[in-house]
C-alpha positions in Angstrom: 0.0 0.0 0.0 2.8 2.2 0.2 2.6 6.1 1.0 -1.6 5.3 0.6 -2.6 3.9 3.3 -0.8 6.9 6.2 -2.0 9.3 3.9 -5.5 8.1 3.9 -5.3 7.6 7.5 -4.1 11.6 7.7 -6.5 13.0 5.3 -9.2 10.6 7.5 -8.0 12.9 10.7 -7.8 16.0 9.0 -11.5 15.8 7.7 -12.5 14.8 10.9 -11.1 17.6 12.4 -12.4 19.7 10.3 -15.8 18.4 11.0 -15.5 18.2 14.5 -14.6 22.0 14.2 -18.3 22.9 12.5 -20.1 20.5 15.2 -18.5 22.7 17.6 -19.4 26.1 16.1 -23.0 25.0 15.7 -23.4 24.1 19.5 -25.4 27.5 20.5 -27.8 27.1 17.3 -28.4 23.4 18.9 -28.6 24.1 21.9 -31.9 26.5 21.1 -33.5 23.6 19.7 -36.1 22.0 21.5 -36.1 18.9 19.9 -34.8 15.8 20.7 -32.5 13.8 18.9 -35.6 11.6 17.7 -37.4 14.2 16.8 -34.5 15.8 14.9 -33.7 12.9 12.7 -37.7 12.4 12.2 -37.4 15.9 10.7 -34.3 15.1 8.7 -35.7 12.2 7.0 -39.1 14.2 5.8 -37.2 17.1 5.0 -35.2 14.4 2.2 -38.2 12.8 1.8 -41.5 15.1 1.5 -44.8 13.3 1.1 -43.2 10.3 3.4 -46.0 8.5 5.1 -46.1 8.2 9.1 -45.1 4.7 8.4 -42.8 5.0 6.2 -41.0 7.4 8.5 -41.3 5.2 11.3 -39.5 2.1 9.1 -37.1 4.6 8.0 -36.0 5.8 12.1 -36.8 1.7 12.5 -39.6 2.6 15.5 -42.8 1.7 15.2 -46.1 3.5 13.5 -47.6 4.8 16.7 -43.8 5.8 18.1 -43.4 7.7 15.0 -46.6 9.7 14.8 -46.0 10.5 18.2 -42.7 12.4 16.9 -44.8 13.6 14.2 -47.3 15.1 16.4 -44.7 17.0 18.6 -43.3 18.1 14.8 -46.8 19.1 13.6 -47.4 21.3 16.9 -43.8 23.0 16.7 -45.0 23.7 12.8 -42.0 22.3 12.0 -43.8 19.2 9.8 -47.3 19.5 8.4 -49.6 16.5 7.9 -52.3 16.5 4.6 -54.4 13.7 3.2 -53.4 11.5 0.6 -55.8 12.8 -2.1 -55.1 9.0 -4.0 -56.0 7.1 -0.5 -57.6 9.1 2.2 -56.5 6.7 4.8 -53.1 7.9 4.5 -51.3 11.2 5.4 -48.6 12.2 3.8 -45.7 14.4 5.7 -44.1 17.5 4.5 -41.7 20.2 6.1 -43.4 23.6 7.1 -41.6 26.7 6.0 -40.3 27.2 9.5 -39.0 23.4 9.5 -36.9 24.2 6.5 -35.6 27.6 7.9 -34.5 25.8 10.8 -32.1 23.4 8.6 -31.3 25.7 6.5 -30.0 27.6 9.6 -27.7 24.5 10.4 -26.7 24.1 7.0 -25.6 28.1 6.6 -23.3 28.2 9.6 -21.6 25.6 8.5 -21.8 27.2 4.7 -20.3 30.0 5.8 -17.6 29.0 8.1 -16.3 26.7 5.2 -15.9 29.8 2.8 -14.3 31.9 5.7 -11.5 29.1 6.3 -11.3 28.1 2.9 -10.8 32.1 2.3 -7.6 32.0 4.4 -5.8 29.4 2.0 -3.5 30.1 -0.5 -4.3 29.6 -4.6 -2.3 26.7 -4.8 -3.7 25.4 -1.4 -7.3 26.3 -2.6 -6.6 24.8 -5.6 -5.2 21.7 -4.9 -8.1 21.5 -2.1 -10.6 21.6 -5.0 -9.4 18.7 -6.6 -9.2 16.5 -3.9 -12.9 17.1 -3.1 -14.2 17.4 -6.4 -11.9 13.7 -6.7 -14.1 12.3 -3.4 -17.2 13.9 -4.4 -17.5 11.6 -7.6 -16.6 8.7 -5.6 -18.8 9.4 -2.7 -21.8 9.7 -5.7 -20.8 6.7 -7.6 -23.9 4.5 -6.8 -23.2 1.7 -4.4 -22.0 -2.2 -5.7 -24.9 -4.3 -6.6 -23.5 -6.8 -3.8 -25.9 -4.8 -1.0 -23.3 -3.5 0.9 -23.3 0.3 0.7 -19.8 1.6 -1.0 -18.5 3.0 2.3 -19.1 -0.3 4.2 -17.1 -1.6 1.2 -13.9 0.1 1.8 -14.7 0.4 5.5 
């Protein structure tokens, strides 16, 4: 493996690091939340996947139906998640983020936005440069679908 495998292992730490570093700088925003970690991932998943069903949410967080719509109900009464009827099948109810729901990630998502493009400002044009590559390298490998052998890629080369 050569040179490869310690400079995987370093590049592993670095990116780490550097993710650790925008955990960190989002603690106050998370800390305002009043959500917990349940309901925050319940949130996640039907801001990825509007029109998700209460039980398709609940397979997704692997809890059951009535453990989900009771996440659902606290989401619905912090307008973070709406609920409307399935016009196809009136039995069902179909799950979407609220305006204030996607503020709220967005608001995540920006600090961390930001903070890249304020250290990333601070690098050279060769360092800048030579950053881009790399990521634009691991970006096309993290969205090369996954082998057909049902193991997700980065089990594969875990």
């Amino acid at each position: 493996m050569g040179v490869v495998g310690p400079l995987v292992d370093e590049l592993v730490g670095d990116m780490a690091a550097v993710y650790g570093s925008l955990q960190e700088l989002n603690v106050p925003t998370w800390l305002k939340l009043d959500l917990t970690m349940a309901q925050f991932r319940a949130l996640v998943v039907v801001s990825h996947r509007p029109g998700i069903t209460v039980g398709a949410l609940g397979n997704q967080l692997s809890i059951g139906q009535s453990a989900a719509s009771l996440l659902v109900d606290h989401l619905v009464r912090g307008d973070l998640v709406s609920r409307v009827e399935d016009v196809a099948d009136r039995r069902r109810t179909l799950l979407s983020c609220t305006t204030a729901g996607q503020l709220l990630l967005a608001e995540l998502r920006q600090g961390n936005e930001q903070t890249l493009k304020e250290w990333l400002a601070q690098l050279s044009a060769e360092e800048l440069e030579g950053a881009a590559r790399g990521m634009h390298a691991l970006a096309q490998v993290a969205r090369t679908p996954a082998p057909a052998t049902g193991m997700g890629a980065r089990e594969a080369t875990a």
